[in-house]
C-alpha positions, -999 to +999 in steps of 0.1 A: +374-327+493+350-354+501+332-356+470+368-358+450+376-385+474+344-407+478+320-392+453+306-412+420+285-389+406+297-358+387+291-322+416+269-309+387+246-338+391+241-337+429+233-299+425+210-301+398+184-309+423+190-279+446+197-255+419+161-268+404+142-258+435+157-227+442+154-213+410+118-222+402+105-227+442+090-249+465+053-248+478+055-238+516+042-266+535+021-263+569+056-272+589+077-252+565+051-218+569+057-226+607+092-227+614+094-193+591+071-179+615+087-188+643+123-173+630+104-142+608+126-117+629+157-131+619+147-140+585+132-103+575+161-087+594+172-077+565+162-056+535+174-088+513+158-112+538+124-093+535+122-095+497+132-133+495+104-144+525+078-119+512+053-118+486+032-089+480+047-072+510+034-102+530+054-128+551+053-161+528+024-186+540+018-218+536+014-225+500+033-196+490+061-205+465+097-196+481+126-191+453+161-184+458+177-170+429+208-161+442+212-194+461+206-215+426+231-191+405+252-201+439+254-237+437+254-233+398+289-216+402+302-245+429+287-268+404+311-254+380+345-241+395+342-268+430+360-256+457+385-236+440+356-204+430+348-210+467+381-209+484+407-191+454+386-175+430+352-153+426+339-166+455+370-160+480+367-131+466+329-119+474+333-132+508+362-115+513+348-079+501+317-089+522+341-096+553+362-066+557+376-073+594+382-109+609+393-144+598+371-147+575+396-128+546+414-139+510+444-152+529+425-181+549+402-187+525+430-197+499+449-219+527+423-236+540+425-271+549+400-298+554+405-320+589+389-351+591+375-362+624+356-388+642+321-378+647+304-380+680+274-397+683+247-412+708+223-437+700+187-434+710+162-465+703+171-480+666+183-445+656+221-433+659+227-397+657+260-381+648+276-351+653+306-328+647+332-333+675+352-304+689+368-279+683+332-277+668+308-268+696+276-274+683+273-312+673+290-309+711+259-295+727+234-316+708+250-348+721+249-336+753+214-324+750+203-357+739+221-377+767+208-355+796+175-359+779+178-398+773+190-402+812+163-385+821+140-405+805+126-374+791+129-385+750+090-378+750+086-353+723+075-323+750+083-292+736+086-273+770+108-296+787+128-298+752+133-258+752+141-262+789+167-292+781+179-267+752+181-237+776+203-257+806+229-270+780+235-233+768 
C-alpha cells in the first residue's frame, strides 16, 4: 500500500536488487559469520534451515557464499502479483496450508487492512530512531530500552550492560 501510494519506481525494480543476491549469494562477512554463529540453533533448527546455512555439511563461515533460492523466487512472485499473490492469491494460499490452526488463515489474509500510525521514536546524539508504536510491542520495548539506557548514561557500547538493559525491559 505504501509503495502504490508514495512509490516512483516500478516494485520490480526495488526487488531486483534482493532477488539478485539471493539467487546468486553473498560472501559472509566477519560480522555476518558472527551473528549466524551466535543464532546457529535457531537457524539449523530445521531440516530446511540446515541445508540453506550449510555447505558441505558445515555451518557457513566467513567467506562462505549464502543463497536463498526460495527467498529470490519469493520476492520474484511479490515483484509480479504485489500484494494481491500475498494476501488473495498463491501466496494466501501457501500460508494458509502452512498455518492450519490460528489467525493466520485465507479469511484474514484476504481482509486485511493496512493502519497507518505515528511512529515512536527517541533521539540519541545527531541520530533519531523510530519505531513501531502499539499495539506493536516490539518498536515499544526498543524505545524504552534506549531511554532507560540514555538516562542512565549508559549509551556506551558495553555489551554486558546492553544484554542486561535488554534482559530488565523483557
Amino acid at each position: 500500500d505504501i509503495h502504490q501510494q508514495k512509490g516512483t519506481l516500478p516494485l520490480e525494480a526495488i526487488l531486483e536488487p534482493a532477488i539478485d543476491v539471493a539467487k546468486n549469494g553473498i560472501k559472509l562477512s566477519k560480522y555476518q559469520s558472527y551473528i549466524n554463529q551466535l543464532i546457529k540453533p535457531i537457524l539449523i533448527h530445521s531440516d530446511e534451515g540446515k541445508k540453506l546455512f550449510s555447505k558441505d555439511g558445515l555451518f557457513l563461515k566467513e567467506g562462505d557464499i549464502f543463497k536463498n533460492l526460495n527467498f529470490a523466487n519469493f520476492l520474484d512472485l511479490i515483484s509480479k502479483g504485489g500484494k494481491d499473490f500475498f494476501y488473495k492469491g498463491e501466496g494466501a494460499e501457501i500460508i494458509s496450508n502452512f498455518y492450519t490452526s490460528g489467525y493466520i488463515n485465507r479469511k484474514n489474509l484476504s481482509s486485511y487492512k493496512t493502519k497507518l500510525r505515528k511512529p515512536i521514536s527517541i533521539t540519541i546524539g545527531e541520530y533519531t530512531i523510530f519505531a513501531n508504536p502499539a499495539p506493536s510491542y516490539g518498536g515499544t520495548l526498543m524505545v524504552f530500552l534506549l531511554k532507560l539506557l540514555k538516562k542512565s548514561n549508559q549509551l556506551d557500547g558495553d555489551i554486558i550492560k546492553f544484554i542486561k538493559s535488554m534482559e530488565l525491559t523483557s
